[in-house]
C-alpha positions, 0 to 999 in steps of 0.5 A: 497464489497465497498473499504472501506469495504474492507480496514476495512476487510484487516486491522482487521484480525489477521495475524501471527507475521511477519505482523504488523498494526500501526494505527487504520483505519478509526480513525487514519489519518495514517494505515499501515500494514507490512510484517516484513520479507520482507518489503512488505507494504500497508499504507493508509492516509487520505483515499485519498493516498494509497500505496503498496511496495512489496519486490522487490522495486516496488511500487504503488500509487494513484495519487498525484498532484506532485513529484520531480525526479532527479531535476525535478517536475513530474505531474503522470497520470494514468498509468505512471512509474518512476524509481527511484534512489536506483531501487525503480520503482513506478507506479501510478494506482487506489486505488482498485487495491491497496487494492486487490494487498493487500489484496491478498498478506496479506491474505496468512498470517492470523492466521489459526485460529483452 
């Protein structure tokens, strides 16, 4: 299944109440789908960034072109780590794998529609 496909899959199933999904992809510039209970998150924006937070701080993004850390600008490639201030540990990688880190976390929480 293409990634936009799939993208459409995650953000139109129905999921108990502790998952929300603010937007309305592919019209909205802005999506995001959260776990309230622990904050885990998917956001995609603009169909070009996209990001997932699990509960324990970490966090994976697609490439951006920069980022500043402790003072300094980072250029990520793929691949690459950072730790952040406050424990957060971002790694950036490819979109696909964000979307199925997704889907496979979110899928454990659609309605059991009977």
């Amino acid at each position: 299944m293409p990634e936009l496909q799939k993208i459409i899959y995650l953000l139109s199933r129905k999921y108990n109440t502790n998952v929300s999904i603010l937007g309305h992809f592919p019209i909205s510039k802005f999506t995001s789908i959260l776990d309230i209970d622990n904050g885990t998150l998917f956001i995609v924006s603009d169909e070009s960034l996209f990001y997932f937070k699990d509960k324990n701080k970490n966090l994976w993004l697609t490439i951006v072109e920069s980022f500043h850390l402790n003072g300094e600008i980072q250029y990520p490639k793929l691949g690459d780590s950072y730790m952040l201030s406050g424990g957060f540990h971002y790694s950036f990688t490819t979109k696909e794998e964000i979307v199925e880190m997704a889907i496979k976390y979110f899928e454990k929480h659609q309605q059991n529609l009977v």
